[in-house]
C-alpha positions in Angstrom: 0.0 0.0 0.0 1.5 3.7 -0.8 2.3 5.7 1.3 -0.6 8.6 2.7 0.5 12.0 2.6 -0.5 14.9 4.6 1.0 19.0 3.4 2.4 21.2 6.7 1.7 25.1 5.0 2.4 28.1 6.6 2.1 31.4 5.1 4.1 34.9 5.3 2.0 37.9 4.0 3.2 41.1 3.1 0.9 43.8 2.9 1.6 47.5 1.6 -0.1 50.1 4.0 -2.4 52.5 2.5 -0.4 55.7 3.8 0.1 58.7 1.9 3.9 58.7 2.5 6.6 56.1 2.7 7.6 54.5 6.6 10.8 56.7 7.1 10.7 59.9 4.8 7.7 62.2 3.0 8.3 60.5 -0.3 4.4 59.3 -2.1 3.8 55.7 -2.0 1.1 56.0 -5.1 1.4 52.7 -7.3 3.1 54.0 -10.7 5.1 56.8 -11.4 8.1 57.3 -13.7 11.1 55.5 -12.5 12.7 57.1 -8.9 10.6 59.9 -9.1 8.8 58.7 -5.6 12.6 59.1 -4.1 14.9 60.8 -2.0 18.0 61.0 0.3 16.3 58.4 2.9 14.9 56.1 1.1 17.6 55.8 -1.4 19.7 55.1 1.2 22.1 58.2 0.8 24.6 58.2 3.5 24.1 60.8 6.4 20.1 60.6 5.6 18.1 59.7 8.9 15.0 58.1 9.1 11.7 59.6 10.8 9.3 56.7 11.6 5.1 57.7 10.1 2.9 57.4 12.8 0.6 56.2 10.6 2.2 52.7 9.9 2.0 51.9 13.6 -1.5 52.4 13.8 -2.4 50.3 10.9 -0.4 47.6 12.3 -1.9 47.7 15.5 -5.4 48.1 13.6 -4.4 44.5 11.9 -3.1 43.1 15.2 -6.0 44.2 16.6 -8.9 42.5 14.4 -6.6 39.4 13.7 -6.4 39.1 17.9 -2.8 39.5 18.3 -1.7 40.6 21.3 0.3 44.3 20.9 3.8 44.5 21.8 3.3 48.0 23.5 7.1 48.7 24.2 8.8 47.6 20.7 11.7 48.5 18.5 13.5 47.9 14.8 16.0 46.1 13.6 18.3 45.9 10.8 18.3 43.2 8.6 21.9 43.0 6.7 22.1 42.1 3.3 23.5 43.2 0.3 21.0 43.7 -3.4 20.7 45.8 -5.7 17.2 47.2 -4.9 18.3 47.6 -1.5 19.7 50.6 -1.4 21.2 50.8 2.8 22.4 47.3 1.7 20.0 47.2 5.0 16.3 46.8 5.5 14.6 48.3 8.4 12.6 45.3 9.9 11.6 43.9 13.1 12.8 41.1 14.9 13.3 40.4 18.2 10.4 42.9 19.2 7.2 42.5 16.6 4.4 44.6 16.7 1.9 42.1 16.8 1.9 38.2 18.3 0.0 35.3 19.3 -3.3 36.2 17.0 -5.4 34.0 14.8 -8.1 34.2 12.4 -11.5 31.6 12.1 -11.7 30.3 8.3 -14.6 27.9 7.2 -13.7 24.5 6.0 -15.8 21.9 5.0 -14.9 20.2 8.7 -16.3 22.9 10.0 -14.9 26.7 11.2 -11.3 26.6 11.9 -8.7 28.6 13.3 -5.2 29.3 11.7 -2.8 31.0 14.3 -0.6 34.1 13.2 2.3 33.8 15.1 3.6 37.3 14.3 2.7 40.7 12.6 6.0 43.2 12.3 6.4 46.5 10.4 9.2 46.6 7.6 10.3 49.0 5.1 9.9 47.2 1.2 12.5 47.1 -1.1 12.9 48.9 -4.7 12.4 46.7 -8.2 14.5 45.4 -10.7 13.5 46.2 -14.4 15.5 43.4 -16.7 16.1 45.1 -19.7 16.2 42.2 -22.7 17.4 44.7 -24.8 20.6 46.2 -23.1 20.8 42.5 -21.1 21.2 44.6 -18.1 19.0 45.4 -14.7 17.6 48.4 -13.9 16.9 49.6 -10.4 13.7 52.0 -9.3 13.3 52.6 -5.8 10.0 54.4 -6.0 8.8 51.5 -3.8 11.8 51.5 -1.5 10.7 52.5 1.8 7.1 51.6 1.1 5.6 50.5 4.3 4.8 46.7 4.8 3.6 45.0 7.5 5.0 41.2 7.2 2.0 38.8 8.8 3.6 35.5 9.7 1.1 32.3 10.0 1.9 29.3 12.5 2.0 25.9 9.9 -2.1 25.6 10.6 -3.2 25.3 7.0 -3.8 21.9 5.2 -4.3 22.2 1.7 -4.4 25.0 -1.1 -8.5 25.8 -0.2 -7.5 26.6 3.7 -4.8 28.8 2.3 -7.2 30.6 -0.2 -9.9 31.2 2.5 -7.0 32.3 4.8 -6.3 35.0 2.4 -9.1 36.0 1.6 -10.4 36.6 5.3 -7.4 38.6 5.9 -7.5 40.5 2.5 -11.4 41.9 4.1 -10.0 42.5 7.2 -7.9 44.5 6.1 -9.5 46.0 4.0 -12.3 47.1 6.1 -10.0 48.6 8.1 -8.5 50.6 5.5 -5.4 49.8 5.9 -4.2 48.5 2.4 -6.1 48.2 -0.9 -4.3 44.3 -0.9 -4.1 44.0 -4.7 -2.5 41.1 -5.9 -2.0 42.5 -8.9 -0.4 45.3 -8.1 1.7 44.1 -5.3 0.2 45.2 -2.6 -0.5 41.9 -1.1 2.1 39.4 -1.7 2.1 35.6 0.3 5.1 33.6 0.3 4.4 30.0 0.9 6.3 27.8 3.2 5.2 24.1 2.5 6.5 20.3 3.5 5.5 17.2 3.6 4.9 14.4 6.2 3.8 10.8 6.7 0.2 11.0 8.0 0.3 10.8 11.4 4.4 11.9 11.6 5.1 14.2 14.6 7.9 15.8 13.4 7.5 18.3 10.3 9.7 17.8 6.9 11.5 20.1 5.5 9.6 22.9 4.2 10.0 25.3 0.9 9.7 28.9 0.1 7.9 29.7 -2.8 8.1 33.3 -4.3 6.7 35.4 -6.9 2.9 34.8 -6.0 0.5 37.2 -7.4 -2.8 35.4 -7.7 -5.3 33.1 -5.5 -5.0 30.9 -9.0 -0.9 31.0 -8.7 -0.8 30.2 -5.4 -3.3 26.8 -5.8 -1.3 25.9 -8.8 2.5 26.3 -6.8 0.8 24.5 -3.6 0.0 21.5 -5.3 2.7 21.7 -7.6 5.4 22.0 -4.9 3.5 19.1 -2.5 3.8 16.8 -5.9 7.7 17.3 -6.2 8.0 16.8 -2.5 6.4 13.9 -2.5 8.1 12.8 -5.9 11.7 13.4 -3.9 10.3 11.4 -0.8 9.1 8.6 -2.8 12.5 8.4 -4.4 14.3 8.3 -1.2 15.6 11.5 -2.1 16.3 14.6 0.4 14.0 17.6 0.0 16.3 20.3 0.7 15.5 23.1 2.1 15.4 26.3 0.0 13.5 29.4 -2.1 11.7 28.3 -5.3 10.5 30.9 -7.7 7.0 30.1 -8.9 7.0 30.6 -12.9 3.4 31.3 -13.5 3.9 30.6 -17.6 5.3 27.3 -17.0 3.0 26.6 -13.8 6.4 25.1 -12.6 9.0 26.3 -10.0 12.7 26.7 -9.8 15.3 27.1 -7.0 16.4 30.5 -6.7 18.7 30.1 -3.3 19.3 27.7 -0.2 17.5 29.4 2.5 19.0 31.4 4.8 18.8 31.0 9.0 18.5 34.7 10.6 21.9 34.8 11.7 23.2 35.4 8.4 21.1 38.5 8.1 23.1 40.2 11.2 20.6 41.0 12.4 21.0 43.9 15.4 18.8 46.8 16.8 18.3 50.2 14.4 20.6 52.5 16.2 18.7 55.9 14.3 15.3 55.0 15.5 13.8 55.5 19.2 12.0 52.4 20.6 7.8 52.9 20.0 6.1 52.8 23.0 2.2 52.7 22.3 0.5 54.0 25.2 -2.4 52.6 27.3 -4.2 55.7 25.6 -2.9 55.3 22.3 -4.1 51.6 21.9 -7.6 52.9 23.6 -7.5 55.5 21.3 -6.7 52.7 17.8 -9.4 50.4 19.5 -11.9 53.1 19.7 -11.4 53.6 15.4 -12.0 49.9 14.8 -15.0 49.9 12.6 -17.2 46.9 12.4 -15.8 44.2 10.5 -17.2 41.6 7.6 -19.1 39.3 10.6 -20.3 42.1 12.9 -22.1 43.5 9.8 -23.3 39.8 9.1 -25.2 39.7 12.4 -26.3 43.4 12.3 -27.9 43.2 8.4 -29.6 39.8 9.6 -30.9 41.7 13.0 -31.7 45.1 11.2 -32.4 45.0 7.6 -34.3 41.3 6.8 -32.7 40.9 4.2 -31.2 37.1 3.0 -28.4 35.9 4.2 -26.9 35.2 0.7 -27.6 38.9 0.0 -25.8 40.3 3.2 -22.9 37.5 2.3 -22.3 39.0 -0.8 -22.9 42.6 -0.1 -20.1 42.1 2.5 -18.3 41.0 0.6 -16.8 44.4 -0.4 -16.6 46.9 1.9 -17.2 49.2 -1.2 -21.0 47.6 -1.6 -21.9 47.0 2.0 -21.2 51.1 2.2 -23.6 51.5 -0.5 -25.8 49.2 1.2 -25.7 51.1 4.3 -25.8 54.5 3.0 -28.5 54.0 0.5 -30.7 52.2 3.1 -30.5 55.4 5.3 -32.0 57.6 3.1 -34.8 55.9 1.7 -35.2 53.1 4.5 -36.2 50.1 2.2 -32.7 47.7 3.1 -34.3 44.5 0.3 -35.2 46.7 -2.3 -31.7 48.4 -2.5 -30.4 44.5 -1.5 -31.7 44.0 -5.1 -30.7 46.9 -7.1 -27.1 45.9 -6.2 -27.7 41.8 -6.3 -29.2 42.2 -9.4 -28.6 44.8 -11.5 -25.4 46.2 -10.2 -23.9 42.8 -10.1 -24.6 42.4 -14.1 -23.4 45.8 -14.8 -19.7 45.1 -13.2 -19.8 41.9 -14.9 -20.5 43.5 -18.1 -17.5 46.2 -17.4 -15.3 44.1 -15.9 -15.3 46.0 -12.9 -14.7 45.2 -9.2 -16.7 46.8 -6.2 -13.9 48.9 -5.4 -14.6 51.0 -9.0 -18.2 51.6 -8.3 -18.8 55.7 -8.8 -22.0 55.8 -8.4 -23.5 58.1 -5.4 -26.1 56.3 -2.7 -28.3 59.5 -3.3 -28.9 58.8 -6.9 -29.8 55.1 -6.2 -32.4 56.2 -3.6 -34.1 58.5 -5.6 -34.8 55.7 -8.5 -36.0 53.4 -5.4 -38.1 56.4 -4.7 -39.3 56.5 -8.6 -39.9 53.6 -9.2 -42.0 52.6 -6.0 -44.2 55.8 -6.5 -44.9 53.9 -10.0 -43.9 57.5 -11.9 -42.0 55.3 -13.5 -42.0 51.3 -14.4 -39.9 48.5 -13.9 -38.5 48.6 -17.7 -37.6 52.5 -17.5 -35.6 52.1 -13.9 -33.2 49.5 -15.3 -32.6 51.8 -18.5 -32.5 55.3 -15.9 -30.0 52.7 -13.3 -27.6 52.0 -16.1 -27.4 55.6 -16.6 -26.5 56.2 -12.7 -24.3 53.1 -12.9 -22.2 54.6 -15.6 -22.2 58.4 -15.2 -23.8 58.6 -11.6 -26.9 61.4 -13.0 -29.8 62.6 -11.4 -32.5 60.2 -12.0 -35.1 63.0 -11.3 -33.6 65.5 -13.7 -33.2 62.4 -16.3 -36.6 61.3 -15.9 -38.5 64.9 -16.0 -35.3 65.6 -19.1 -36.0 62.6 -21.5 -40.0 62.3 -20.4 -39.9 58.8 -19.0 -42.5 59.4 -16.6 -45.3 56.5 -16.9 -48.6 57.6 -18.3 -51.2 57.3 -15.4 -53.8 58.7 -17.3 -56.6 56.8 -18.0 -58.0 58.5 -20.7 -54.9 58.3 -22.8 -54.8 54.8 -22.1 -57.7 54.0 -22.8 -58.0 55.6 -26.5 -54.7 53.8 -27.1 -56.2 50.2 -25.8 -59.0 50.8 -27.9 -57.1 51.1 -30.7 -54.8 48.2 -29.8 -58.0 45.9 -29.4 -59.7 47.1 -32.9 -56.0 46.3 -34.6 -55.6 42.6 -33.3 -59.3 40.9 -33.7 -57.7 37.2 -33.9 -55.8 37.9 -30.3 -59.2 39.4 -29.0 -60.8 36.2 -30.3 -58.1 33.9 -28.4 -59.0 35.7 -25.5 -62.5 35.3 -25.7 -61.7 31.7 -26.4 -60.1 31.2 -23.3 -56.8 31.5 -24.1 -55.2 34.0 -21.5 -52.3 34.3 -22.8 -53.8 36.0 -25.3 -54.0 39.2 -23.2 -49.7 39.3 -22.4 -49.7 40.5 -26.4 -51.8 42.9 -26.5 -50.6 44.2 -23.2 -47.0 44.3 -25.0 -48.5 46.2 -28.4 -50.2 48.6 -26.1 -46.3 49.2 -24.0 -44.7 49.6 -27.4 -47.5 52.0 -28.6 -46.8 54.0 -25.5 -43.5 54.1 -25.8 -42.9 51.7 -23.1 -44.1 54.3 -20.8 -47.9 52.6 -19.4 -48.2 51.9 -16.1 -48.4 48.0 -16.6 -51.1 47.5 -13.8 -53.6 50.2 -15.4 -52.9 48.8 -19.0 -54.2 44.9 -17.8 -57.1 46.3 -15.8 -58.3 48.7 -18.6 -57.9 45.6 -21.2 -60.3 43.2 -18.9 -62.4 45.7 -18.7 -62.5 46.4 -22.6 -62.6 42.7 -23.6 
């Protein structure tokens, strides 16, 4: 019989803070910009330059450590981290070691056994490095340290996750989280959130772990499924073999959906690691921490229970309308004005959904005002306007965020209540289409849903649907 497998993963997450400035200096942190135009004497590492810790970083750090229930380190310090790279510019990155921010938190996922919880063993502030530019042309590297001195916080998971869907829903619990609290956009794409994966492989039922992997260069939840089972295959491959699987940092190729080894893996002494002599210690106050807690807004599962107490609404709606801060803020601030939480719940299950599907848009790009939607509720549940019209009047919001009640009064979409109108326009409809009028009459109620539908297009689609059937009994 073959051997049964089981994969040891642990995680290291770097997330880019959503501050204005870099950790140390004024320099912008905005994503993009010409090459080392984001730079300066400090974080180009220009001897004789100081750095000046942001405020800011430690509070969005303790915000993390605080919704990911860390415990904070309320007297801690820097270190330096020695090594020598081109896109390091000190030859040094400003890290933390011995004292992190953050410790001894965890986060619940859901698994198919049921909730679960995956520890974080640490959370520490860091400085990132700049980026190499390979240039195919010259066959040289170029250096641009407009992210040098962006500030990171590293979050560093105990070896709690299983398989490649624990990781994902790790991830992605900790991508809301954090973004709920504002503290970092976390887009793979552009960087902003970046996971390393450590992974080995043991005997089921093996106390002692194997040797474990680094895998880099991760920049997708689809990446990082394809490298976990990827690496757990080659581990296992090696094992089988009677081969050593040695311990190391693979670069994940996403092309190839293979990996390579990039270098054997270094133990923290070789970083020389000692304490920043040009930065005080941070102490966070009893106060300060008060005063971080006191900010905390409500997070993905608070809002959960509070839609489900509140606003009635299903919980697949409030899942997915939580799903996005962006939405749920929509959600909330729509709601307030025109107090009807399920019938906004389906302007944005439905049709908002549809519309960012169509233009490939995520929740994040939504421009459109809570005012604006409101009023169309408002509309279209006064009936000055029907079902058919809203959608057309909502993509119009959707797209260029307008006044519904300046477009409605501007392009005469208002529905027809008038009776009299409608009625000359039925009668007309009825003498047009004898053979319908004779299905009718022959029991055929169908009948009635196309001459209904002549009667919208005669009026332009602008009846009010309810007065239109009622008239046509009558008539027939």
């Amino acid at each position: 019989m073959s051997k049964q497998y089981e994969t040891v993963i642990g995680l290291e997450v770097h997330v880019e803070l959503a501050t204005k400035t870099k950790i140390f200096c004024s320099c912008s942190t905005e994503f993009g910009g010409a090459p080392n135009t984001h730079t300066c004497p400090v974080c180009t590492g220009m001897p004789g330059s100081l750095p000046v810790l942001n405020k800011q970083v430690v509070e969005y750090a303790a915000a993390v450590g605080l919704a990911t229930n860390c415990t904070i380190t309320q007297n801690c310090k820097f270190d330096r981290k020695n090594y020598f790279y081109p896109d390091n510019p000190q030859n040094y990155q400003i890290s933390q070691l011995y004292y992190p921010i953050c410790r001894n938190g965890y986060v619940e996922i859901e698994t198919p056994a049921g909730p679960k919880k995956i520890g974080i063993h640490e959370i520490h502030m860091e400085e990132d490095a700049g980026k190499l530019v390979h240039d195919e042309w010259e066959d040289c590297s170029l250096v641009d340290y407009n992210r040098s001195g962006v500030p990171l916080i590293e979050i560093v998971s105990e070896p709690d996750m299983r398989n490649a869907d624990e990781v994902i829903a790790y991830l992605e619990k900790l991508r809301l989280i954090i973004q709920y609290l504002g503290a970092s956009d976390c887009k793979l794409q552009e960087g902003s959130m970046r996971a390393d994966v450590n992974l080995s492989v043991r005997e089921m039922g093996a106390e002692k772990f194997g040797t474990r992997t680094e895998m880099k260069n991760l920049n997708s939840f689809k990446a990082i499924a394809h490298a976990i089972e990827g690496e757990r295959e080659r581990q296992i491959e090696l094992l089988e073999m009677g081969r050593p699987v040695i311990q190391e940092t693979r670069r994940w190729d996403d092309n190839k959906e293979s990996s390579h080894a990039m270098r054997s893996k270094e133990d923290a002494q070789d970083y020389r690691y000692f304490p920043e002599p040009d930065l005080v210690p941070i102490i966070i106050s009893d106060e300060w921490l008060a005063t971080i807690k006191a900010r905390q807004p409500e997070l993905r599962t608070e809002k959960l229970i509070r839609y489900k107490k509140d606003f009635d609404i299903p919980d697949y709606d409030a899942q997915i309308i939580t799903s996005a801060k962006k939405l749920a803020d929509i959600f909330e601030a729509t709601t307030a004005i025109c107090k009807k939480p399920k019938k906004v719940s389906n302007w944005l299950m439905v049709e908002t959904m549809r519309l960012m599907k169509e233009h490939e848009m995520e929740a994040d790009d939504l421009k459109f005002s809570p005012e604006n939607l409101a009023k169309l509720i408002e509309l279209a549940d006064a009936g000055t306007i029907n079902s058919s019209v809203a959608k057309e009047v909502f993509e119009k919001i959707f797209l260029e965020d307008i006044d519904p009640d300046k477009y409605v009064e501007e392009h005469g979409l208002k529905t027809v209540n008038d009776e009299g109108a409608l009625r000359s326009t039925i009668e007309k409809v009825i003498a047009d289409n004898p053979q319908s009028v004779e299905d009718y009459h022959n029991g055929k109620e169908k009948a009635i849903g196309f001459l209904v539908g002549q009667t919208m297009k005669a009026m332009k689609g602008k009846a009010n649907p309810g007065m239109v059937n009622q008239i046509l009994k009558e008539l027939l």
